[in-house]
C-alpha positions as CSV (number, residue, x, y, z in Angstrom):
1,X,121.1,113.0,131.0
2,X,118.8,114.9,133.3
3,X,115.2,114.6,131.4
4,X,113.8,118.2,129.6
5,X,110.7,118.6,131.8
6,X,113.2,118.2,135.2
7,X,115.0,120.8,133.1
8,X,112.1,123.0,132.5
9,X,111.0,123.1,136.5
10,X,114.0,123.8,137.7
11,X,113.7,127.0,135.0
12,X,110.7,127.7,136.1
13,X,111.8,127.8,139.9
14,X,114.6,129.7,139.1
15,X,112.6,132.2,137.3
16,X,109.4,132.3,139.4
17,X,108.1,133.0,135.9
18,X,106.8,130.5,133.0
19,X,107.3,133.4,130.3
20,X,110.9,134.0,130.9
21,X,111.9,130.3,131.6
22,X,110.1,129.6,127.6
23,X,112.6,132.8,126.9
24,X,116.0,131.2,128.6
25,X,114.7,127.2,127.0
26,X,114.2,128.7,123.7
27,X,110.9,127.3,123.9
28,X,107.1,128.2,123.6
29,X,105.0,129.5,127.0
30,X,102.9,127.0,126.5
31,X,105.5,123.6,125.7
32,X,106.7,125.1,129.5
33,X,103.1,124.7,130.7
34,X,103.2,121.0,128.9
35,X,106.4,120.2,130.6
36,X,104.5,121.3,134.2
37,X,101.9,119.9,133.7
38,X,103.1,116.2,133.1
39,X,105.4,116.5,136.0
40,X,102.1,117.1,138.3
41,X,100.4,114.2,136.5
42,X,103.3,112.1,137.2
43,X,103.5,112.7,140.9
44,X,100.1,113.6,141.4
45,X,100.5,116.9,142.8
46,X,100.5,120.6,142.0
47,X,104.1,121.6,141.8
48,X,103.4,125.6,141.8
49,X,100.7,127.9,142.7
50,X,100.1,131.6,142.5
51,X,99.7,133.8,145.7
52,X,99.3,137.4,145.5
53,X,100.0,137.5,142.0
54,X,103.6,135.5,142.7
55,X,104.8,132.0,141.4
56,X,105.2,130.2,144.4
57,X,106.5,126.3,145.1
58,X,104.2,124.3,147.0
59,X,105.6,121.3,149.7
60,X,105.3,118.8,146.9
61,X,107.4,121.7,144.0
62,X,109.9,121.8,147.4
63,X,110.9,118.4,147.4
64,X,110.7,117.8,143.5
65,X,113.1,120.9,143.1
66,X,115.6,119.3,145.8
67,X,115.7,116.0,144.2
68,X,116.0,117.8,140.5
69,X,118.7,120.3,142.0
70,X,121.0,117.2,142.9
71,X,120.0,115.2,139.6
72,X,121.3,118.0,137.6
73,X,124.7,118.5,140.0
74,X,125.0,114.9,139.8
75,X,124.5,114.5,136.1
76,X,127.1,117.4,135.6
77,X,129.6,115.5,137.6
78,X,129.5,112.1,135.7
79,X,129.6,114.5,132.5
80,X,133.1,115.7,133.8
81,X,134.2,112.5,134.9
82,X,133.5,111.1,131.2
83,X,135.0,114.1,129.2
84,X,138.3,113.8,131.7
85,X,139.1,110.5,130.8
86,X,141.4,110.9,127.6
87,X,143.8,113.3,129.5
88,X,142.5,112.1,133.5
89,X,142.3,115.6,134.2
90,X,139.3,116.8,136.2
91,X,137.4,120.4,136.1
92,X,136.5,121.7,139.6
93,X,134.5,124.2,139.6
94,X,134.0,126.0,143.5
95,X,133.6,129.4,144.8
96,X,134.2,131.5,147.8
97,X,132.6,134.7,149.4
98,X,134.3,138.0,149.2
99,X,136.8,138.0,152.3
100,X,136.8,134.0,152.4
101,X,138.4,134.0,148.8
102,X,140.5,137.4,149.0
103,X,141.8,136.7,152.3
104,X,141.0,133.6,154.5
105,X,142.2,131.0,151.5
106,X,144.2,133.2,149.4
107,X,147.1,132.2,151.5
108,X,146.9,128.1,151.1
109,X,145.3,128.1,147.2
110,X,148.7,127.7,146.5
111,X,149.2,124.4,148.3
112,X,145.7,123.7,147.2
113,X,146.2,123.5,143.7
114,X,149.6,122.1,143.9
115,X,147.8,119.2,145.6
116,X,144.9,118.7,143.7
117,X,147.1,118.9,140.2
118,X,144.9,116.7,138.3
119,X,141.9,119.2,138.2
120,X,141.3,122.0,136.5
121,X,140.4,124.8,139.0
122,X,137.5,127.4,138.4
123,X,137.0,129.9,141.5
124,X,134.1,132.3,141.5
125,X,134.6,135.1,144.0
126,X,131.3,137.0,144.6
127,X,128.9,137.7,147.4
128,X,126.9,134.7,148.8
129,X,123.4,135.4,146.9
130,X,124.9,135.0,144.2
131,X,126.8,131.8,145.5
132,X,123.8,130.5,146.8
133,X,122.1,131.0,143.0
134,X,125.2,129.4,141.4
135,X,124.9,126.2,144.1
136,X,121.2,125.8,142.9
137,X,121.8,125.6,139.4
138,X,124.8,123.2,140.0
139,X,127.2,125.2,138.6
140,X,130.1,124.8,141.3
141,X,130.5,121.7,143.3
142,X,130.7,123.6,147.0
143,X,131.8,127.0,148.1
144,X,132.8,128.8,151.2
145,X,130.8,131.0,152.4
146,X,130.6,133.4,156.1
147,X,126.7,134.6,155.2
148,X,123.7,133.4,156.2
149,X,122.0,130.8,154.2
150,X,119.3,127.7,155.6
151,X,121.2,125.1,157.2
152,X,118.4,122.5,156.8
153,X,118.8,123.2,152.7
154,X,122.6,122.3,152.3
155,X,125.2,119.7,153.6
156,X,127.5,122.3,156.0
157,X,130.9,121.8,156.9
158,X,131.8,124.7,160.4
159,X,135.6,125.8,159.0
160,X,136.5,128.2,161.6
161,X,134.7,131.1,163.4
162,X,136.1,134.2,163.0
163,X,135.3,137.5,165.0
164,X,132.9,140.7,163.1
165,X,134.9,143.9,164.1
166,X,135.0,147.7,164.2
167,X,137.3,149.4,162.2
168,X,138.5,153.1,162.0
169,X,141.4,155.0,161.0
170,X,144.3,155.1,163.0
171,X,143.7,158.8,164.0
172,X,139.4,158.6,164.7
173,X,138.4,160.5,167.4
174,X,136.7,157.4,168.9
175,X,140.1,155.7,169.5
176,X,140.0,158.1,172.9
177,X,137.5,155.8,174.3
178,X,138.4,152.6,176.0
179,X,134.7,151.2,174.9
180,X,131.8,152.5,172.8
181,X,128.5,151.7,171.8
182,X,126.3,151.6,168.8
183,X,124.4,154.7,169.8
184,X,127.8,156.4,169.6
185,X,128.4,155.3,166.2
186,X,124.8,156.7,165.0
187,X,126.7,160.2,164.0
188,X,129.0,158.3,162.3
189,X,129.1,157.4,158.2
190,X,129.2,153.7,157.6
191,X,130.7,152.0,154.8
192,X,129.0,148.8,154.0
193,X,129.2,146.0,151.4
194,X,126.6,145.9,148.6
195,X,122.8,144.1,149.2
196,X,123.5,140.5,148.9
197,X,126.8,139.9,150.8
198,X,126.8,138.0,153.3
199,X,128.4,140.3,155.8
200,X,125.9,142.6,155.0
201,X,123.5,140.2,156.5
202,X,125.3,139.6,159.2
203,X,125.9,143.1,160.3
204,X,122.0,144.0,159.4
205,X,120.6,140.9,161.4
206,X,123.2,141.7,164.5
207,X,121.8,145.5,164.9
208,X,118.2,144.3,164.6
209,X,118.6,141.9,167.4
210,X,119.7,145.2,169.2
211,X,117.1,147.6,168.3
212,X,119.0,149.2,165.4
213,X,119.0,149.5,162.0
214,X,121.2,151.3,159.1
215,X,119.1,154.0,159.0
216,X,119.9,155.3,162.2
217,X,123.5,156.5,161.4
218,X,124.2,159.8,159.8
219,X,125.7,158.2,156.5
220,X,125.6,155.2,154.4
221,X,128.4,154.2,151.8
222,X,127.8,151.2,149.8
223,X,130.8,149.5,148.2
224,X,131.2,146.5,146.9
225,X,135.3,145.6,147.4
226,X,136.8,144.7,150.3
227,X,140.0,146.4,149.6
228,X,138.2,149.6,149.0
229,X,136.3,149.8,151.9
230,X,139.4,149.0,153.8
231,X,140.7,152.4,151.9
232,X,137.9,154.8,152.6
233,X,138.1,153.8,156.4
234,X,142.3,154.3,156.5
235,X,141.2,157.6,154.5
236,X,138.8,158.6,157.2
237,X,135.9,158.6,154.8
238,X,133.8,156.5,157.6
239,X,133.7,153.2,159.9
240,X,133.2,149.9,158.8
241,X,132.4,146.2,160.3
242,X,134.6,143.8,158.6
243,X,136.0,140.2,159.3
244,X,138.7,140.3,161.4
245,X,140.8,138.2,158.7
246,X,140.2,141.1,155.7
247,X,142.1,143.5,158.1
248,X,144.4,141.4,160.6
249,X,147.4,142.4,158.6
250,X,146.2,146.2,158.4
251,X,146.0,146.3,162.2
252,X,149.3,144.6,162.6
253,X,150.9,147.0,160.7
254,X,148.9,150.1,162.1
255,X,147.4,151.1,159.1
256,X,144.3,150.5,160.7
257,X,142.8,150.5,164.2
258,X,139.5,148.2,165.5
259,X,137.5,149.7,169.0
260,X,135.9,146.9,171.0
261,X,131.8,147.9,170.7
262,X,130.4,147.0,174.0
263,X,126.7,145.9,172.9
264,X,128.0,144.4,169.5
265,X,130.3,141.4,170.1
266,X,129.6,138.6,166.9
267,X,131.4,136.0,165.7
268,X,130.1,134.2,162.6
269,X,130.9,130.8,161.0
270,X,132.9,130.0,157.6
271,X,131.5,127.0,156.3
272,X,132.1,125.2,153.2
273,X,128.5,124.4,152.1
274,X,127.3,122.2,149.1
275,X,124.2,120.5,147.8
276,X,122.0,117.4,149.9
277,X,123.4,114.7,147.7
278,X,125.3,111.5,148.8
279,X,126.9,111.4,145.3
280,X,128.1,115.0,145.3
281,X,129.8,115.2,149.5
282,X,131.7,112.2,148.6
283,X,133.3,113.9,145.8
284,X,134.0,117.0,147.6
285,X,135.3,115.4,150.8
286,X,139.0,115.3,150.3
287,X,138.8,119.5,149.2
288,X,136.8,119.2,152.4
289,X,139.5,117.6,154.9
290,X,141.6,120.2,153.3
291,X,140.1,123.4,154.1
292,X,139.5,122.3,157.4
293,X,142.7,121.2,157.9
294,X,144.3,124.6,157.3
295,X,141.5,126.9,158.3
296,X,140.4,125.2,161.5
């Protein structure tokens, strides 16, 4: 069992805040200070300093919090393991970004389950900060993901690339012109996902590497549902950049149409991500070789 104080940092680090990790432990401010403080005895080093008025990890908090992030996965695994042996059945607890787990799997979860009978599968489907946070607190074993997230903080497993398109409806003005740019989008209304998605990021982080920004079209709608956007752009209601597998079928069927934007060609990665820990990518290998075997 992962030891209290290991508990109480990785509180603290979630929080950023020793007040409202006592609040979430049910403990005092000052047993939280304890807990620190022992910790930094035992290692020797401050874990956490304040800058600017913030709670801040220092490099020695950094590598405490990796090694305490895998103890705790780790320690939930072996917990699932035990409680599964009366019946042998397994939970398996994973998630999946928004368009990964509506449409990129949704076709071959299915197979996936059949396969894998012995567990009992748990899929979250929600936008990758809140993946991410879900990972950290090792509450899902891996996920799939197309955001952005630091490479040199997770195991990463590339599952297919996959192109970041235009769409409009099928009867846009713009559909006139062989090409276009961003600047002739700017009059445009765009329909975006919600702060925290991943393709959000993506699309944010590919208009800044071109001297835009979101500001600079006429409109913003933020939405957080694939399937709506999808809507509101068939509607009329505004353009959209979307992963071409969210709207492959929709184009093949003309209910939607995608332009080719000159000075905004991206492709991004899926990747099935999960925590640094030997232990942990073992387990999740054969789930793994699967998704890559049908996504690839």
């Amino acid at each position: 069992m992962i030891d209290r104080r290991l508990e109480t940092f990785l509180n603290v680090c979630e929080y950023k805040n020793y007040t409202k990790a006592a609040e979430k432990l049910n403990f005092t401010q000052p047993a939280v200070t304890q807990h620190i403080q022992y910790l930094e005895n035992i290692y020797g080093a401050k874990l956490f300093v304040y800058k600017n008025k913030k709670l801040l990890l220092t490099k020695a908090g950094e590598l405490l919090f990796q090694y305490a992030k895998n103890a705790y996965a780790n320690e939930k695994l072996i917990r699932g393991k035990i409680q599964a042996l009366p019946n042998k059945r397994m939970p398996l607890q994973f998630a999946a970004t928004l368009t990964i787990g509506e449409y990129t799997i949704a076709p071959v979860l299915k197979e996936f389950i059949n396969r894998f009978n012995r567990f009992d599968v748990t899929l979250y489907v929600d936008n990758t900060e809140e993946i991410l946070h879900l990972l950290e607190k090792g509450k899902i074993s891996f996920a799939l993901v197309e955001g952005l997230f630091d490479k040199d903080r997770y195991y990463a497993k590339l599952l297919k690339l996959t192109d970041f398109i235009l769409i409009v409806s099928v009867d846009h003005p713009l559909r006139k012109k062989d090409k276009v740019t961003v600047y002739d989008l700017q009059q445009e209304t765009l329909i975006i996902r919600e702060k925290g998605s991943g393709s959000r990021e993506v699309l944010e982080k590919g208009l800044y590497d071109i001297n835009y920004t979101l500001n600079g079209f006429n409109s913003i709608i933020e939405i957080g549902n694939v399937s709506l956007i999808k809507r509101l752009v068939r509607d009329g209601l505004g353009i959209s950049f979307i992963y071409k597998d969210a709207v492959k079928l929709d184009i093949e069927r003309g209910r939607l149409a995608t332009l080719t934007v000159s000075d905004f060609n991206i492709q991004r990665e899926f990747n099935l991500i999960a925590n640094q820990d030997s232990i942990v990518r073992q387990e999740i290998k054969p789930f793994e070789e699967f998704f890559l075997s049908k996504l690839s």
